[in-house]
N, C-alpha and C positions, 0 to 999 in steps of 0.2 A: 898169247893170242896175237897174231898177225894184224894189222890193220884191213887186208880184206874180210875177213873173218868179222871183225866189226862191223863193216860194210853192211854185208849179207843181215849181220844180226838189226842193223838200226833199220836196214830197209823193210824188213819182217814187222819190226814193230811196229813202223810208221805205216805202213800199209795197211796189218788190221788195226793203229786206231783214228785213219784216216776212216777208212769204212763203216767203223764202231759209229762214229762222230757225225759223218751222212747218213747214215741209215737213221739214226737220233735225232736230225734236224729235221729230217722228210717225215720221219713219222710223227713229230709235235706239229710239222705243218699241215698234215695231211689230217690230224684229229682237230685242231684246228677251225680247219676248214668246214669239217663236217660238224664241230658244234655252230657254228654261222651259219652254215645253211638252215641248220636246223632251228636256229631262232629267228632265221627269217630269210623264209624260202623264196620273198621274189628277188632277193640279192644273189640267187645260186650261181648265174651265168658272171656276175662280177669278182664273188670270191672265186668262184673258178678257173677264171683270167688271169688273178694274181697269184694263185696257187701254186696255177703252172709256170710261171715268169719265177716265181720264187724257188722251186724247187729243178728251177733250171738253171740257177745260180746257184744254188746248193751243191747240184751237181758238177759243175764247171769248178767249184773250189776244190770238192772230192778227188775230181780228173786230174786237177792240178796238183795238187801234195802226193799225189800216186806217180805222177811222174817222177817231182823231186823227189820221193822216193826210190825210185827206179835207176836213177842218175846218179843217187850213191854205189849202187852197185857197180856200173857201167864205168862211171871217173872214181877207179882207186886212189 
């Protein structure tokens, strides 16, 4: 097995458990969320502020390891 060959394989991997691992955080924050509102509904507009701040940094790390993933491919 060639070293690009590795490449292609690690960037595969890291890819779907980069996405496994976001989709995993956003959805513990997004159940979350929805049990706090639900214990107490005039806080909705506050959990719903840091939701979104949270799972936009969720996201921004996702975006991030997806590139370095990307980058093993690209720098053999």
């Amino acid at each position: 097995m060639n070293a690009q060959a590795l490449a292609y394989f690690a960037a595969g991997i890291g890819a779907g458990l980069t996405i496994i691992g976001g989709a995993a955080g956003i959805g513990r924050l997004a159940a979350a969320a929805m049990e706090g509102i639900a214990r107490q509904p005039n806080a909705a507009g506050d959990i719903r502020g840091a939701m979104i701040v949270a799972a936009g940094l969720i996201e921004g790390v996702t975006f991030f390891a997806l590139i370095v993933a990307m980058l093993l491919v690209l720098l053999k």
